[in-house]
N, C-alpha and C positions, 0 to 999 in steps of 0.2 A: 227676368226676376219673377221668381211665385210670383202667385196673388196671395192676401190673403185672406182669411175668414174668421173674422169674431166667433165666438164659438161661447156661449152663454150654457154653461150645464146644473140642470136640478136634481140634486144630491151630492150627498156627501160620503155618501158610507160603502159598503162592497161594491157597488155598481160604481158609486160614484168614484169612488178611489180608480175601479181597474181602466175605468175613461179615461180619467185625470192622466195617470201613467201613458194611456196610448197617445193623447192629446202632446204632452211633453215628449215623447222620445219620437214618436213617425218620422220626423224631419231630419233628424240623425241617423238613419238608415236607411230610407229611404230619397229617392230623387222625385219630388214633386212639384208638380204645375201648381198646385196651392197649399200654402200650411195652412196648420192652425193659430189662431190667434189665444191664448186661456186668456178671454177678458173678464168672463166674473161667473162666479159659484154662487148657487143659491138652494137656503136651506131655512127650516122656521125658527131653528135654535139661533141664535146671532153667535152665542160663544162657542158651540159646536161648528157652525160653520165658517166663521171669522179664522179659527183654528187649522179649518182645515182649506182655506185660500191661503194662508201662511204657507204652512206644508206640502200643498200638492203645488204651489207656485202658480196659484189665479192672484189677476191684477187687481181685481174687488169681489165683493159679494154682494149678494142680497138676500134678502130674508123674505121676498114674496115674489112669487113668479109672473106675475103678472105684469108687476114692477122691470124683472127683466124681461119680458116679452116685449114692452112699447120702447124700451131706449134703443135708441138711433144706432148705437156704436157696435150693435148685436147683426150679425147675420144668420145665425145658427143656433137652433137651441136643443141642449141633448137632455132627452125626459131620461131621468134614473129613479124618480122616485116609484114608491108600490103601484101596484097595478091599477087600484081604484083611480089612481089622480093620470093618467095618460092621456086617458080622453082630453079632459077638461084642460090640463097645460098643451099637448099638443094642437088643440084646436084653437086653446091662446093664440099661441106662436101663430099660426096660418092664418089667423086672424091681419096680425100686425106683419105679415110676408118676410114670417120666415121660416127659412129649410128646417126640417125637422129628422131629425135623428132618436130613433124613440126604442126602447129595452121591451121585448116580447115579456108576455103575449102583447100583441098591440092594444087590446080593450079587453072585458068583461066576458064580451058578448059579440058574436059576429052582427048583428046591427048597430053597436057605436064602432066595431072596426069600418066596415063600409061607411059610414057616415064620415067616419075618418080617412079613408081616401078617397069619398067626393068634394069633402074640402078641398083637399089637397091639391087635389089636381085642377078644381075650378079656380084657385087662387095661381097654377104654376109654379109654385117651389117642389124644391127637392123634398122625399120623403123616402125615410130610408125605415127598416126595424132589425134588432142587433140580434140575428144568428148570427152567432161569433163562430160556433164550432165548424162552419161551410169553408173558414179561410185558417183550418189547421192543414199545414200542407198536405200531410197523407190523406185528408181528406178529399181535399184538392185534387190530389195525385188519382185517387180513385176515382173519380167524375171522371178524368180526361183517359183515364184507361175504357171510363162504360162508354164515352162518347165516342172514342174511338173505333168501338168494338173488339176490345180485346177480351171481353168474358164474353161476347156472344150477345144471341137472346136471356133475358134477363127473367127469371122465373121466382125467385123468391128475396125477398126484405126480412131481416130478423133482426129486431130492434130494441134494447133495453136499456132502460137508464135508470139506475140503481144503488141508493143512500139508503144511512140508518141512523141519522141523528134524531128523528123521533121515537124510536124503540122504548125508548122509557117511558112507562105511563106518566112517571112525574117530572116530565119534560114538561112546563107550563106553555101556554098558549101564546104565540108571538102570532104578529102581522097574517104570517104564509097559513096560520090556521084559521083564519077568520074567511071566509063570504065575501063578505062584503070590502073586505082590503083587494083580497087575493082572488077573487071569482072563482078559484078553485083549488084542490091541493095538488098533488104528484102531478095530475092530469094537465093541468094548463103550466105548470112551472121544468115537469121534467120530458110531457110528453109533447110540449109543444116542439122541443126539439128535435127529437128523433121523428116528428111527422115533416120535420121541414126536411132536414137531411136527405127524410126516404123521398120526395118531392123532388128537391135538388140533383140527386143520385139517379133515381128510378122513372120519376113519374108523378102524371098529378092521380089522386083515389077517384075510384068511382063510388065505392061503398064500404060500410063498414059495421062491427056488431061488437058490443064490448062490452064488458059489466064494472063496476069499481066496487070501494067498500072501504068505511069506516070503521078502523078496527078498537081503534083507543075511541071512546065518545065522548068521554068527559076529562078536562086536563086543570091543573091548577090556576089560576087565574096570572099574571104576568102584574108586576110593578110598571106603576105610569112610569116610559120613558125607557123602559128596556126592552122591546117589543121591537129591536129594528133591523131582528139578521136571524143567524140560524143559534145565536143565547140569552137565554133569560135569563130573569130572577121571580121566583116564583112569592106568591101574596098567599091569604089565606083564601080559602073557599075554593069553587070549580065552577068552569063554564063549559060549555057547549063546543066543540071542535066541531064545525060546519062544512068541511070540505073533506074531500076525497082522502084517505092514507095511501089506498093504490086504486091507480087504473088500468086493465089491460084491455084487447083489443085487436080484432081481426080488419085485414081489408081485403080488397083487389082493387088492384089499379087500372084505370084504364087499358093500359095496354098488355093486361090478361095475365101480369106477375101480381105473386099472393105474398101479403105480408102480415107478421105478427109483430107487437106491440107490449110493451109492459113497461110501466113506470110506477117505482115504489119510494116511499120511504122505510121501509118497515125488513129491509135485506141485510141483515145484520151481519158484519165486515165489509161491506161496499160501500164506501166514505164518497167516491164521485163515476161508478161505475155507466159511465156512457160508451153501449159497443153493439155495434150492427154488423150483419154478416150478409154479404150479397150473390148469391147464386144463380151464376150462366149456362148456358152451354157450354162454352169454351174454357171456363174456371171459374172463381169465387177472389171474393175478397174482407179480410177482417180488419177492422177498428175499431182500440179500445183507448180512452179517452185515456185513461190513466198511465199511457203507454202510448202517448198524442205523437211522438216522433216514430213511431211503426206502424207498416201496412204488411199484412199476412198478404200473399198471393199465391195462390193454386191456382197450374197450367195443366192444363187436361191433355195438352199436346208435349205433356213434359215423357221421357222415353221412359215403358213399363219399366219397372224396378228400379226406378228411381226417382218415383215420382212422390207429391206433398209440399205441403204448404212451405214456404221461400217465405223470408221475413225482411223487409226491407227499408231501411232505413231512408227516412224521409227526407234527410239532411242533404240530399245532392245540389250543389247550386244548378243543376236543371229542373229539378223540384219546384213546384210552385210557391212563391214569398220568398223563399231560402235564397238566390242569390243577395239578397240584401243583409244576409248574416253573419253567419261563421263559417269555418271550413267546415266539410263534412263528417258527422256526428260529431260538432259542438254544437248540442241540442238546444231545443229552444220550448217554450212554458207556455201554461195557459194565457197569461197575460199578451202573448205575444197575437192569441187570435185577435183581439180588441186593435190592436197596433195596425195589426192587417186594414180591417174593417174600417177605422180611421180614412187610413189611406185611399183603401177605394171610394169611400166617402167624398175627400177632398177631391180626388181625381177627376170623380162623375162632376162635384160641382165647378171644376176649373174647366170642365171640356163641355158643359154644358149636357150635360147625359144625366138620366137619371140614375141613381146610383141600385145598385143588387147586391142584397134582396130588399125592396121596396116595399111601405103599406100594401102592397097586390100582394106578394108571399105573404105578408100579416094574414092580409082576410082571409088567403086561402087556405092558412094554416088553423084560424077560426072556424071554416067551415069546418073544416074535422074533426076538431077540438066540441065543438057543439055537436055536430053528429052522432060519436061517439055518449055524450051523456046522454042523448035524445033516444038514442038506442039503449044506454044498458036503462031506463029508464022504461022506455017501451017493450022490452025483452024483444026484439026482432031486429035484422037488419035496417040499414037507413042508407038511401042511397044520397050521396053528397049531392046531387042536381036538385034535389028538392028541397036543401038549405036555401 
């Protein structure tokens, strides 16, 4: 028989909804050594999130976190709330020993991330942070081809992740444009992704040189209480927009392949364009989020004239996750990376392992994330070892 695990989550709203969804389905397609338990939702609204333990099928709630961090019946607590509160609830939890499951960036700042896996690890629980997009299979697919060696030596990263729902100057100011919620804009929310990806895929950085910019500076101020996603409702007057619209960015990785970077909100028709392009010796490879069930493939050892990128559908139950799906191309959705990650969550903590990617990818993805503003900041290179 599983074991199982109480599973205690803070939010309610997009993050907290696409948890909810992986927390209810893993067990139904998947075979695990542990499920999850939904034993309670916690949120500061009581009728916002009374509603949504109803709805998403948690046994209770609560409406202070700290309240679910000491009850007994808890062994996991998944952080979904903004970025500002991660620290302070994940360090709750590790406090009162329990595994933590926490929504990037992991902190503000790469010294509350570290601070946050020396907790962690001097308490011994699990400590996970949700790259989701590392467990879309073609993603997958592509690691186990670089690991292989089937593109060869690895020479270049070319990575973009690319929205436009701030385009409008009079888009008013939610959460993701503030500082002090968000510790940063495009930079920590779109680029912290494609830095783990290139990580995961490529390699860890050795250095990097990057500039950002704020292009809208003043926006309309946001009504108390609409300020919790990507729509508002706009008040009278204008504030201040504190954080990045875009950041872009050069590296080299340790192992002497060169990558570029860009992350915007300001790319007007790209609703969720996340796509990197990885160039070998032996071929290349594309992924583009919005098109999450294909992996482009160039063989360089494909016969002259009739050579070019091959498109491949990610749906084979040899495929990474997919045998626990559909037959081959019945596709499967963003929500389904969350499902993944779930899973290897429960796995690591039923087998005793820690689970990947861990607070260690957190901090490291921090490192860069600070690096890069430390650089477009000081106009010059920064090399990641002196973070």
């Amino acid at each position: 028989m599983a074991k199982k695990v109480n599973v205690g989550l803070v939010g309610y709203k997009f993050m907290g909804k696409a948890h909810s969804n992986a927390y209810s389905d893993v067990a139904m397609f998947f075979d695990m050594d542990a499920e999850p338990v939904m034993k309670a939702i916690c949120g500061r609204n009581e009728e916002g999130v009374k509603a949504a333990a109803e709805k998403f099928g948690w046994e209770s709630y609560e409406t202070n976190w700290k309240d679910l961090a000491k009850r007994d019946d808890i062994d996991l607590i998944d952080v979904t709330a903004p970025s500002n509160a991660h620290k302070e609830i994940a360090m709750g939890a590790i406090e009162n020993g329990k595994h933590v499951f926490c929504e990037k960036p992991l902190a503000l700042n790469l010294a509350d991330a570290r601070e946050m896996l020396q907790a962690a690890e001097e308490a011994g629980v699990k400590h996970m942070i949700n790259f989701n997009y590392r467990t879309a299979p073609a993603v997958a697919l592509a690691k186990k081809m670089i690991d292989d060696g089937v593109l060869g030596k690895i020479y270049h990263f070319r990575g973009v992740y690319l929205q436009d729902w701030i385009v409008d100057p009079d888009f008013p100011i939610v959460w993701r444009l503030d500082k002090n919620v968000a510790g940063s804009g495009s930079h920590g929310d779109l680029n912290a992704h494609i830095i783990d990806l290139a990580r995961f895929l490529v390699g860890e950085f050795k250095s990097v040189v990057g500039m950002e910019e704020t292009f809208i500076k003043e926006r309309p101020l946001t009504e108390v209480g609409t300020t919790g996603g990507l729509v508002a409702k706009a008040t009278g007057g204008k504030g201040k927009v504190t954080v990045d619209d875009a950041t872009l960015f050069l590296t080299r990785f340790e192992n002497g392949a060169l990558g570029s970077f860009e992350a915007t909100r300001f790319a007007a028709g790209r609703k969720n364009h996340n796509r990197f392009e990885i160039n070998g010796s032996k071929g290349s490879v594309v992924f583009n989020l919005e098109r999450m069930n294909e992996l482009e493939y160039y063989n360089c050892d494909d016969p002259e004239g009739l050579q070019g990128f091959r498109l491949i559908q990610a749906t084979d139950p040899s495929h990474p996750y997919i045998e626990a799906w559909w037959p081959a191309a019945h596709i499967i959705g963003y929500e389904h990376t969350f499902i993944h990650q779930v899973y290897n969550l429960m796995q690591a903590i039923a087998n005793d392992e820690m689970p990947s990617p861990s607070f260690v990818d957190g901090v490291k993805c921090q490192e860069v994330l600070d690096a890069v503003v430390k650089s477009a900041q000081e106009k010059t290179w920064v090399d990641i070892s002196d973070m």
